[in-house]
Every structure is written in C-alpha cells, then in structure tokens.
C-alpha positions in Angstrom: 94.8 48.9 47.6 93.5 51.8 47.0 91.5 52.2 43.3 91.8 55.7 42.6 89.6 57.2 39.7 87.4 55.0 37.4 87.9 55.1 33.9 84.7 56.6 33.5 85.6 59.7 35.4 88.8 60.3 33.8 87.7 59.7 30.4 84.7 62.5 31.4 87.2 64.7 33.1 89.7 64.7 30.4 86.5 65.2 27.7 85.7 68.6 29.4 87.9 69.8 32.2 87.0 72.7 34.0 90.3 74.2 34.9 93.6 72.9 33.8 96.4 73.8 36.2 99.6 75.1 34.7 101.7 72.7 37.3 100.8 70.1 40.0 100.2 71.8 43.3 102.9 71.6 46.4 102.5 70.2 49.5 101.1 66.7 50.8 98.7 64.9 47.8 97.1 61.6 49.6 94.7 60.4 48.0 93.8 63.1 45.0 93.9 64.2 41.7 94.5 67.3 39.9 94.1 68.1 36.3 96.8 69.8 34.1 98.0 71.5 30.9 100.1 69.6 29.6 101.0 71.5 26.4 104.2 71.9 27.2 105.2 68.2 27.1 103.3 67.7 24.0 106.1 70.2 23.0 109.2 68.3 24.3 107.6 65.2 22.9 107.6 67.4 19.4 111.6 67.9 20.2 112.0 64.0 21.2 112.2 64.5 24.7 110.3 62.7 27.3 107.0 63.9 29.4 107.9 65.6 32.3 105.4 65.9 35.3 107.5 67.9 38.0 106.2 67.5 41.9 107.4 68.1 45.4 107.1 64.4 46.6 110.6 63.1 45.9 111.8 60.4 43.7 109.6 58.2 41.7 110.9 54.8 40.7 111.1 55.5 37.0 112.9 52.1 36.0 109.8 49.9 37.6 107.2 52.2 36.5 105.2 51.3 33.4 103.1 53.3 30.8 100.4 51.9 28.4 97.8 52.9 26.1 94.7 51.2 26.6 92.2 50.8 23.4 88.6 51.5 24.1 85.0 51.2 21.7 83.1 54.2 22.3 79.6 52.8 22.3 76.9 54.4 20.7 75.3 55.3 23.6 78.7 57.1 25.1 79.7 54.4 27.0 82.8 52.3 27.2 84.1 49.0 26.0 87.6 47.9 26.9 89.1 46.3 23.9 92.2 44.8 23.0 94.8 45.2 20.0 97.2 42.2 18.8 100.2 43.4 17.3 101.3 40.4 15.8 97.8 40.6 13.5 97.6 44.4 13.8 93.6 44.2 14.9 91.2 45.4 17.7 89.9 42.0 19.4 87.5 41.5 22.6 89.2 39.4 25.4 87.2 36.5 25.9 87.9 33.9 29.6 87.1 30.1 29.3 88.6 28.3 31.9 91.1 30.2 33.5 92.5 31.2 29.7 92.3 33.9 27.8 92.3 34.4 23.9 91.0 37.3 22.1 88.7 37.7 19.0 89.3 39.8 15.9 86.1 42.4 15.8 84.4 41.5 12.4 84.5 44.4 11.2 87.3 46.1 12.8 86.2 49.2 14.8 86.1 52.5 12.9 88.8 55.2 14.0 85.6 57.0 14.9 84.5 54.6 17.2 88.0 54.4 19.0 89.7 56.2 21.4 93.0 55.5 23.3 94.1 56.7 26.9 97.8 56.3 28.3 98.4 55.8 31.6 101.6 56.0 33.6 102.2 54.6 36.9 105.1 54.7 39.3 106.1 54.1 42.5 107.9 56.5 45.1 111.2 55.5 45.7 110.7 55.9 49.9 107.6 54.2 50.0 106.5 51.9 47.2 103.2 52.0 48.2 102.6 55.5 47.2 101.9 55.9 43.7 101.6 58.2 41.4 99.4 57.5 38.1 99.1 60.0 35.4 96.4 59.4 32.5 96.6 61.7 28.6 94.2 61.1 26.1 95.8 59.8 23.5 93.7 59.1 20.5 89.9 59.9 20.3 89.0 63.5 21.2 89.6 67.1 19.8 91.9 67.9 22.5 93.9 65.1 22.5 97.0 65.5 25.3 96.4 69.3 26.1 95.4 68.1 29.5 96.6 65.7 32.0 94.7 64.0 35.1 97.5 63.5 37.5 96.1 61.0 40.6 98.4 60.8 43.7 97.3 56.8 45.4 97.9 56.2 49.0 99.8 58.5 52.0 103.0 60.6 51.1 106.2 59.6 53.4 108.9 62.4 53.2 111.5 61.1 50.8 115.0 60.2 51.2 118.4 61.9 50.5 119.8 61.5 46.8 121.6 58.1 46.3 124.6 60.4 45.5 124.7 62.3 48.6 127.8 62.2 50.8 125.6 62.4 54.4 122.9 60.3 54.3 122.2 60.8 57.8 122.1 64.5 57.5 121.1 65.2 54.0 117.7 66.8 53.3 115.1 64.9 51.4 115.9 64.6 47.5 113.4 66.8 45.1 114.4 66.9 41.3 114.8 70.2 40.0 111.8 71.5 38.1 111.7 70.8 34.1 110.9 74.9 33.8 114.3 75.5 35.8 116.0 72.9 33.8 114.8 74.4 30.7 116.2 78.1 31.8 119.6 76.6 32.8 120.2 75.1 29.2 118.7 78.5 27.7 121.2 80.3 29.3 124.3 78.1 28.7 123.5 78.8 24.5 
C-alpha cells in the first residue's frame, strides 16, 4: 500500500510550515498532502466539539477510522525515537522484540517533558472505496505551535462517492458531500 509521508517529514513540516492553507483544496487529491490552519478546531475543541476537516471527496468511514497519539524522544541530535507509554504504570518504555513477543521497558529515568513530543494522527477510510484514505497528523505535545497547523495526506486514487444512505433514488442521486463546518456554523448562528 501506499506509505505516504515519513514521520520525519511531517514532524519537519509541521516544525516550520511555509504556508498554512485556510481549508483543504477541491478537486481530485491522489496521492498528496496539504498543510492547514487548524486554529479553528483548536477552537471547537475549546467548546467540546470535535475536529472538523471539511473536503470535497465524500464520506469518510468515521466509525472504522482510528486516531492516536504517538510518544516520541527527541534526541539530542534532533532526531527521533519512537517510544511507548503504559497506562496501567503511567511511564514512557522502549518496545523491545524477543521471539516473536513484545514487552516494553520503563526508561530509567523517565524522559524529560523537554525531551518529548507527541503527534496525533487520524486515519480513515472513504466510504466508496476503502482503499482511499485519508490521514491527518496535529502536533500535539512538543513544539511552540502546538495544533495551529494540520498536515492533511490524501493515500491512494479518489473514486467519486456514493449517494447519501438516506437518499430516496439511489440510482439517480448525485454523489453525497457533507456540508462545510463554516456553513454549519452560519446556519446555527443565524437560528440564535
């Protein structure tokens, strides 16, 4: 399948980006990325809502999709070490493989916060082909502008979506796209 982004470029892009878009850009993504501000979710999330990332490409499997933070060491050299917390012992550990089996190893000492930082990821599937995906990547702990950006990856070829599962005509209904969060938000503005 297809791999998308390292860690290392998002972590870099994320770090400094150049240009943050204020929406994900229309049309066909295959294969691509795009980086963008995502201070207004860090708003909603402020008001208890969910993250919203609005795009043209139809209906993500929201139920199957997953999202998880993933602890890193930031070596002294800049470089990055995948690590591992245990919430039953609330500590950082490294994962270490002996035969087949895995069991992980409290860091003696435990990292500095310093030393940490934490990305979340999102993935999901399209509903009309569940080999598109679409994974989304915030820096969560670790950086001075933790969450004002957002690299947004689009993994594999777009298929045109389906009809709503509500729609009446299947046959004849046109492909479903969810209303944008920014239209949402107006709507509910104007019903106060």
């Amino acid at each position: 399948g297809i791999m998308g982004l390292s860690t290392v470029d998002v972590v870099r892009i994320l770090h400094n980006p150049t240009e943050a878009l204020n929406s994900i850009p229309l049309g066909e993504k295959n294969n691509v990325f795009c980086v963008v501000d995502n201070s207004k979710n860090l708003a909603r999330r402020q008001r208890g809502q969910a993250y919203i990332f609005d795009d043209d490409c139809g209906a993500w499997e929201s139920a199957k999709g997953h999202t998880v933070e993933y602890p890193y060491l930031v070596l002294p050299d800049g470089a990055l070490r995948r690590i591992y917390f245990v919430k039953s012992t609330g500590l950082y550990c490294r994962e270490v493989k002996s035969q087949n089996k895995r069991s992980y190893v409290p860091f003696e000492p435990q990292p500095a916060d310093s030393a940490l930082m934490h990305l979340t990821r999102q993935t999901m599937t399209l509903k009309a082909a569940p080999s598109y995906r679409r994974r989304i990547t915030i820096l969560s702990s670790g950086a001075d502008n933790c969450g004002k950006v957002a690299v947004v990856e689009y993994l594999g070829t777009h298929v045109i979506g389906r009809p709503h599962g509500n729609s009446k005509s299947q046959d004849i209904a046109a492909p479903y796209v969810r209303t944008s969060a920014a239209t949402m938000d107006a709507i509910a503005g104007m019903a106060h």
